[in-house]
N, C-alpha and C positions, 0 to 999 in steps of 0.2 A: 202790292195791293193791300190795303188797309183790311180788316178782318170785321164783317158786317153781321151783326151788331156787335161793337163793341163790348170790351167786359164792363160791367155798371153793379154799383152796389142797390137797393132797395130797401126800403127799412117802413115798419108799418108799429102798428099797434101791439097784433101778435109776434108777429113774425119779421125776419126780413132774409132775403135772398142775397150773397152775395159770391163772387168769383171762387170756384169750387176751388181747393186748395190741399196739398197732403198734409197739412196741420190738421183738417176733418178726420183726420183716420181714426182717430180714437174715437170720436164724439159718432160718429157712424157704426164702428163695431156692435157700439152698443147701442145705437137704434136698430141693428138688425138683427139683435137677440133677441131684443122686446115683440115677440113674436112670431121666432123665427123664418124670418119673411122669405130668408131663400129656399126655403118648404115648397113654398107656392110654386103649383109645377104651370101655372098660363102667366106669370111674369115672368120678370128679370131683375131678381134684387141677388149682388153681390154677396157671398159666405163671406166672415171673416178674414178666412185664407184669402180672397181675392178681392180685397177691398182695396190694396193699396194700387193693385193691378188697374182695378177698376178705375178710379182715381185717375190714373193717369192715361189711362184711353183715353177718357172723358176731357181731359184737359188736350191732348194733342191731335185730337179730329180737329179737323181745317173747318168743318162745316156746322159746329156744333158749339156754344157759349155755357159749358157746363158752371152751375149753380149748387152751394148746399144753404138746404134750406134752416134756418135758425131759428130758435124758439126765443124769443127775447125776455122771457122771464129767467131763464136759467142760462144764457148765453150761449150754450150748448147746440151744434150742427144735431138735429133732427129726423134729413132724408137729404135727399137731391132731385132735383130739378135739371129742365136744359131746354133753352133754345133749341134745335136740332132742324138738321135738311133744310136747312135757312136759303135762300131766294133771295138775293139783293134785287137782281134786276124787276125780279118780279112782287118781290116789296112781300113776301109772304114769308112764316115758317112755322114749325112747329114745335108744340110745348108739349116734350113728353119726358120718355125715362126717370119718370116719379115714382119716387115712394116717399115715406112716410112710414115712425115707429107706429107700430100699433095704437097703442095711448092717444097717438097724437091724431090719428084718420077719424075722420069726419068733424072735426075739430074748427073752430076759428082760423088756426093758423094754415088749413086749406084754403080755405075760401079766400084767405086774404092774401097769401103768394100766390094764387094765380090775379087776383087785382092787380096787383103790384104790375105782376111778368103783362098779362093783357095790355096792362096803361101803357105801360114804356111802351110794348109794340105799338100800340093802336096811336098813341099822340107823340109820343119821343120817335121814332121808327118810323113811325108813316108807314103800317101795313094794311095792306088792303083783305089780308084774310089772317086769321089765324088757323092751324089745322093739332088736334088731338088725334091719336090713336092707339086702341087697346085690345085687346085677346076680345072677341069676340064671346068668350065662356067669361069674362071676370067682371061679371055684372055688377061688383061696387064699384069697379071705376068707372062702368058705364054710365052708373047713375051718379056719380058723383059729376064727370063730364054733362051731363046733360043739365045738373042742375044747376051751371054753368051759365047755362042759356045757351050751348052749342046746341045745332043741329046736325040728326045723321045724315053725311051726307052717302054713305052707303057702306058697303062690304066686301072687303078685297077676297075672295074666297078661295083658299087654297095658301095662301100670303107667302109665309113662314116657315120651316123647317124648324122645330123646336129643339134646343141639346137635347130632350128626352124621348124625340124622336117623332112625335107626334106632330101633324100639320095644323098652323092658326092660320086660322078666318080674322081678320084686322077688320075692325070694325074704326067708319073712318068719318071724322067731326067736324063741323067748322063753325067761327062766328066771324063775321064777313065787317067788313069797316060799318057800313050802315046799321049794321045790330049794334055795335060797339055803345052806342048811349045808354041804351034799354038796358043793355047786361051788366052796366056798370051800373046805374038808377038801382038795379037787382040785387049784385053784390056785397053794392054801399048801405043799404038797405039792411042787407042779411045781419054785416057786419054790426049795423048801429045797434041792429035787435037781436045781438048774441046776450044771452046771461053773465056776467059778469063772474 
């Protein structure tokens, strides 16, 4: 059985997304220093001890197209990205286990790998939904997701068992193929009227 979606490289302006790989490991370390992101107790961003570990979860899930995301001015892997709980039959999946260095959140090169990851699903792919989802307390990615153009499509309450033991509420997104023009018009938009 062929592996849906395929790995695919992406390449933009800011940014480009391509086949997560253990050559990232360095270029990761040190995006997860730049604020040390595995602090954050409502994600899941990788310590340096377990980035290589990480790394190769990411690559040998059956269900999952892991992604690191590149900053094309410095050529240097930045965060990671992922197709994930992908749906061939049902033509949907989702784009999450994102991060992002510090420096680089709320940035251009957000806005524009999820363009990228959206296009290919929504026209290369042929999905009829895409689906986000994030800790219900970690309101920048909420608002980052929304501004998106996804809608909430609700709240899984109780979700999660946290490593630190606490229970997540998943708060849960989508943009549906028919939204798919509007939030790109949106995007491409953002993208044209970034500052230089």
């Amino acid at each position: 059985m062929t592996k849906w979606p395929a790995p695919v490289s992406l390449s933009g302006t800011y940014a480009s997304v391509v086949p997560l790989s253990p050559d990232h490991h360095d270029d990761l370390i040190e995006a997860e220093a730049d604020g040390n992101l595995h602090d954050l107790w409502y994600t899941s961003v990788p310590a340096a001890a377990e980035m290589a570990q990480e790394i190769d979860r990411r690559i040998g899930l059956s269900n999952m197209q892991p992604f690191a995301i590149v900053d094309n001015a410095s050529g240097k892997a930045i965060g990671m990205t992922t197709y994930m709980n992908t749906d061939p039959a049902n033509k949907r999946l989702e784009i999450g286990s994102t991060w992002y260095r510090k420096s680089a959140q709320r940035s251009p090169l957000n806005t524009e790998c999820k363009l990228l990851l959206l296009t290919h699903a929504f026209e290369e792919l042929g999905c009829i939904g895409v689906e986000f989802r994030t800790h219900f307390m970690n309101v920048q990615s909420r608002r980052a997701i929304e501004r998106l153009g996804a809608k909430l499509d609700g709240v899984l309450r109780a979700h999660m068992i946290l490593p630190n033991g606490t229970v997540r509420d998943t708060a849960v997104y989508s943009i549906i193929a028919a939204e798919w023009p509007a939030v790109k018009a949106n995007l491409s938009w953002r993208l044209q009227n970034t500052p230089r």
